[in-house]
C-alpha positions in Angstrom: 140.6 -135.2 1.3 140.3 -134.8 -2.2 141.0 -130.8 -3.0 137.7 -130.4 -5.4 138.5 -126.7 -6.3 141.8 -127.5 -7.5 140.7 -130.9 -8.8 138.1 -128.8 -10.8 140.4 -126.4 -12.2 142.6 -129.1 -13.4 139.7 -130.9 -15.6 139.0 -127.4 -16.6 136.0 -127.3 -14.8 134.3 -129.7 -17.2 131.4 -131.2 -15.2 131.5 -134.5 -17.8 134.9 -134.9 -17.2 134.9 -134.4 -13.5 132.2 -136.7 -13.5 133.6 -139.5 -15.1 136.6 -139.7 -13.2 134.8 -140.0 -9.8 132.8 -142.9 -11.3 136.0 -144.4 -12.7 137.7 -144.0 -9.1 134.4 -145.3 -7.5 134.4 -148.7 -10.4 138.2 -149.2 -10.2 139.3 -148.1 -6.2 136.0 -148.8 -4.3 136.9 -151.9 -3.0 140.6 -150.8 -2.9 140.7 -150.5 1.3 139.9 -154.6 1.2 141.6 -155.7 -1.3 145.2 -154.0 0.1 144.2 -155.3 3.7 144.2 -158.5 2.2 147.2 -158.6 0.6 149.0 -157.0 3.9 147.4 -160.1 6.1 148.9 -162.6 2.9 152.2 -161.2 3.0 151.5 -160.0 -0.7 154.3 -157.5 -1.0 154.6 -157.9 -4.5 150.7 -157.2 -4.9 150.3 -154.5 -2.0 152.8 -152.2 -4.0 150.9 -152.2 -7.1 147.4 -152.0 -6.0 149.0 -148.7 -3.6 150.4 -147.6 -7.1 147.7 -147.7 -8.8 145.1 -146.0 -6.1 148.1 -143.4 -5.2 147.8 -142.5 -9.3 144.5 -142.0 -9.4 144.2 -139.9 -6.1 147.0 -137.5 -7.4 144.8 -137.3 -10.3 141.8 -136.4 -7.8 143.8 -133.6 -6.1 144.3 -135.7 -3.1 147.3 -134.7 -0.7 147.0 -136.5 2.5 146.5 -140.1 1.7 148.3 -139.7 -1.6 151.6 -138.9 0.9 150.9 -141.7 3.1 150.4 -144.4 0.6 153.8 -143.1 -1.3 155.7 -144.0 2.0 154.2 -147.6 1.7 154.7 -147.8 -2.0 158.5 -147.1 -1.3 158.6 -149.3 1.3 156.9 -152.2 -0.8 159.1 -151.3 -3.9 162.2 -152.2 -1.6 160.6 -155.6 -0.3 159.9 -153.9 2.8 156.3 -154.9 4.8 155.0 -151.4 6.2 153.9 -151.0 9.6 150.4 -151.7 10.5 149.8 -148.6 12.1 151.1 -146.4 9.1 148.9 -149.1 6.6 145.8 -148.2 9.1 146.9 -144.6 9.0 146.4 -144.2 5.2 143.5 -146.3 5.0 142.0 -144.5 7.3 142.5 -141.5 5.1 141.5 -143.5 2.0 138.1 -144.1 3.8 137.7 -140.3 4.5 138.2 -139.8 0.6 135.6 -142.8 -0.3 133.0 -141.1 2.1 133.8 -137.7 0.0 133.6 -139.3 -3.3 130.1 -140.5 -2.2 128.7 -136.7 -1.5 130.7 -136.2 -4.9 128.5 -138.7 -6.9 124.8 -137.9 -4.9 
């Protein structure tokens, strides 16, 4: 889950700023939980790691611990050629859904 207090802090509290990066994650990541099961099912290795790169970015950017530590073991694992496990993929997206349902109290 996203740490808001920190996250806050770290955007100086600006309510713009904070704003627009929760709408950026929401634009750019929504559909992230999809699109990364998809490329797991297509053997997309290649395209798994960077789509995990790119949402692991943006959650360390969000103050987000738990997912954030899960999708860097996949990311690893993709950067070596390596297919995670589907029960450590689930895992994080699990925790990735948990941070989409957040971001939507976040943006009411």
């Amino acid at each position: 889950m996203i740490n808001y207090t920190e996250f806050s802090s770290s955007m100086d509290n600006d309510d713009d700023m904070i704003s627009m990066i929760i709408d950026l994650y929401s634009e750019e990541h929504g559909d992230d939980i999809r699109i990364i099961q998809n490329k797991y099912a297509n053997q997309d290795i290649e395209g798994l790691f960077h789509t995990i790169h790119s949402l692991r970015g943006v959650l360390l950017t969000l103050c987000e611990e738990k997912a954030t530590l899960q999708l860097e073991t996949i990311e690893n694992l993709c950067k070596h050629g390596e297919k995670p496990d589907v029960q450590l993929l689930d895992e994080a997206l699990e925790e990735v859904a948990r941070v989409n349902q957040q971001i939507l109290t976040l943006t009411a």
